[in-house]
C-alpha angles and dihedrals in degrees: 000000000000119000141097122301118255113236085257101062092048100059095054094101096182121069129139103285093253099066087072116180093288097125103210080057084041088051092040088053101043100049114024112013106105098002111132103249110183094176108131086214090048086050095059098044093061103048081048092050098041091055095053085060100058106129090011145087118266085224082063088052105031091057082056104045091104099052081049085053096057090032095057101032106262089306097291105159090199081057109043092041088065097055111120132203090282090053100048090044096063094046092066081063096050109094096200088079138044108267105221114146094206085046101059092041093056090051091061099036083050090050090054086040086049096049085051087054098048085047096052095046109018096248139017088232092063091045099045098044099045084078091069095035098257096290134080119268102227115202134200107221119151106214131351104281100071089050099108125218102227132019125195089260089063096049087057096048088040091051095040087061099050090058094049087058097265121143143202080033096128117159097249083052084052099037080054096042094046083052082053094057114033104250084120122028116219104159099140114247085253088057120099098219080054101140108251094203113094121275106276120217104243120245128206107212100146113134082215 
């Protein structure tokens, strides 16, 4: 995500607070946070990535998400949940990642726990987004400190996946990575990318 900002993007002076001037966070904001993903493989990325960030910055993460991407195939769940101990081994060797041993294995034990999932329900996408009703939750907060680190829909998806095997899924990483996604829209009133639909209650529809 890494590159210089358009002319455009520069002169949008108002963003949520996090995104900073950074312009590989500026880039990030402006083009994927809080936009609806329901790719499967994008699905699984960010949970992945999202996970490697427990107890770090997303700048940290976000400057490596291509050395993941060449470290975890591409995020391809079929892929990563086939990596054995030699592979995982070398990855700890491997600096474009974080190299968290816990980390990697729960990549790899997340990817078998994903393909459960997709074969449960037919998709991720249908699984994950049933906890908050099929549509984004928008919400109305004025500047970043309101913003919250868990809902209760996190807490049941967190929660959902605990249960199908899945770590490092704690409900502040999927309140994150639900942010991430769009399954819950948290851009700031002052923000430009601010929905304009009216704030929608939330609904907690997840199976668990």
């Amino acid at each position: 995500m890494a590159g210089k900002l358009t002319s455009e993007q520069t002169g949008k002076d108002h963003r949520c607070a996090w995104a900073g001037s950074k312009p590989h966070m500026v880039l990030y904001h402006d083009q994927e946070w809080g936009r609806p993903v329901h790719d499967d493989r994008r699905l699984f990325e960010m949970l992945l990535l999202e996970g490697a960030q427990a107890g770090l910055s997303w700048d940290t993460i976000l400057r490596r998400r291509e050395g993941y991407r060449r470290a975890f195939a591409e995020f391809d769940p079929v892929k990563v949940a086939k990596f054995d101990r030699h592979k995982t081994t070398a990855l700890l060797n491997d600096a474009g990642i974080i190299r968290n041993r816990l980390k990697i294995d729960a990549a790899v034990s997340n990817a078998q726990a994903f393909l459960a999932v997709q074969y449960e329900f037919g998709s991720f996408d249908r699984y994950a987004w049933q906890f908050v009703g099929g549509k984004p939750i928008v919400n109305r907060w004025r500047n970043m400190s309101e913003v919250p680190a868990t809902s209760p829909e996190s807490d049941a998806l967190s929660q959902g996946l605990m249960k199908r095997g899945f770590r490092f899924v704690g409900s502040t990483i999927i309140y994150a990575f639900m942010q991430a996604v769009g399954m819950v829209n948290d851009h700031t009133a002052d923000c430009f990318l601010a929905a304009r639909r009216p704030k929608r209650k939330s609904r907690l529809g997840g199976v668990g």
